[in-house]
C-alpha positions, -999 to 999 in steps of 0.1 A, spaced: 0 0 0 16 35 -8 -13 60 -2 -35 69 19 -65 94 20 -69 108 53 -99 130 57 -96 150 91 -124 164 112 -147 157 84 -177 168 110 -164 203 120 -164 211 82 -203 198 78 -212 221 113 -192 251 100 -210 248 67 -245 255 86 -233 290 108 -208 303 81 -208 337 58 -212 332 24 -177 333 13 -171 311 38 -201 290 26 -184 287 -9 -149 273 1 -159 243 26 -184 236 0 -156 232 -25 -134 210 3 -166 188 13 -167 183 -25 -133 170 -33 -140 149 1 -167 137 -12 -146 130 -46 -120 114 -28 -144 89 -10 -163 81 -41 -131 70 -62 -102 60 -40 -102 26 -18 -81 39 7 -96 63 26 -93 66 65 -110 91 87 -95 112 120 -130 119 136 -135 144 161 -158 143 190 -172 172 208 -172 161 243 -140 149 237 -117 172 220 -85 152 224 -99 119 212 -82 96 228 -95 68 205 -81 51 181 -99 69 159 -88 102 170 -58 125 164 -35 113 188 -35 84 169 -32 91 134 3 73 135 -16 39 139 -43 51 116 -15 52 87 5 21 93 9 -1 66 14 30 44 47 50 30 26 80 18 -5 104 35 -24 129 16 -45 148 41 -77 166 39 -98 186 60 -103 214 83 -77 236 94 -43 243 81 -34 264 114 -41 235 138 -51 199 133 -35 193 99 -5 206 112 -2 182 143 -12 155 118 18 160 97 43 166 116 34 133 140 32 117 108 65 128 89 83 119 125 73 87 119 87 81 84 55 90 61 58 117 33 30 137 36 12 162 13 -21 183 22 -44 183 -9 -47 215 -21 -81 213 -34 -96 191 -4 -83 217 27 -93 247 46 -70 279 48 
């Protein structure tokens, strides 16, 4: 396996997209579409999901464990919210575990 699709905090985008400007409105339109792409036409496809109550998500499903999430794989594209916070803590826990990793410019906020 050599890529992976990992979709982050695929939830805060959908509850932004209900409270937001219209500008606003426009762009995580456009990154819930190329999600939505992504999940329609590629087989591997994870998710980093976030939970309310539960910020850190300290599940396996959840950020602090994105290392596990990606094993088995040499590359990580990564999509979602937030280039300023949770992308960022993705990547670098990733790249200090040997993955290259790329954000998807089409399929990220900011």
């Amino acid at each position: 396996m050599s890529l992976l699709h990992l979709i982050i905090h695929k939830e805060i985008i959908e509850s932004e997209l209900k409270a937001c400007n219209p500008e606003r409105r426009k762009k995580l339109e456009e990154v819930l579409a190329r999600i939505h792409e992504i999940e329609n036409n590629q087989t591997d496809v994870r998710y980093v999901d976030f939970d309310k109550s539960n910020p850190d998500n300290l599940d396996l499903d959840g950020i602090h464990h994105v290392v596990e999430l990606c094993m088995g794989y040499k590359s990580v594209r990564l999509y979602g919210c937030s280039t300023n916070a949770c992308l960022p803590f993705a990547k670098r826990r990733l790249e200090s575990a040997g993955h290259d990793v790329v954000y998807d410019e089409k399929g990220v906020i900011d």
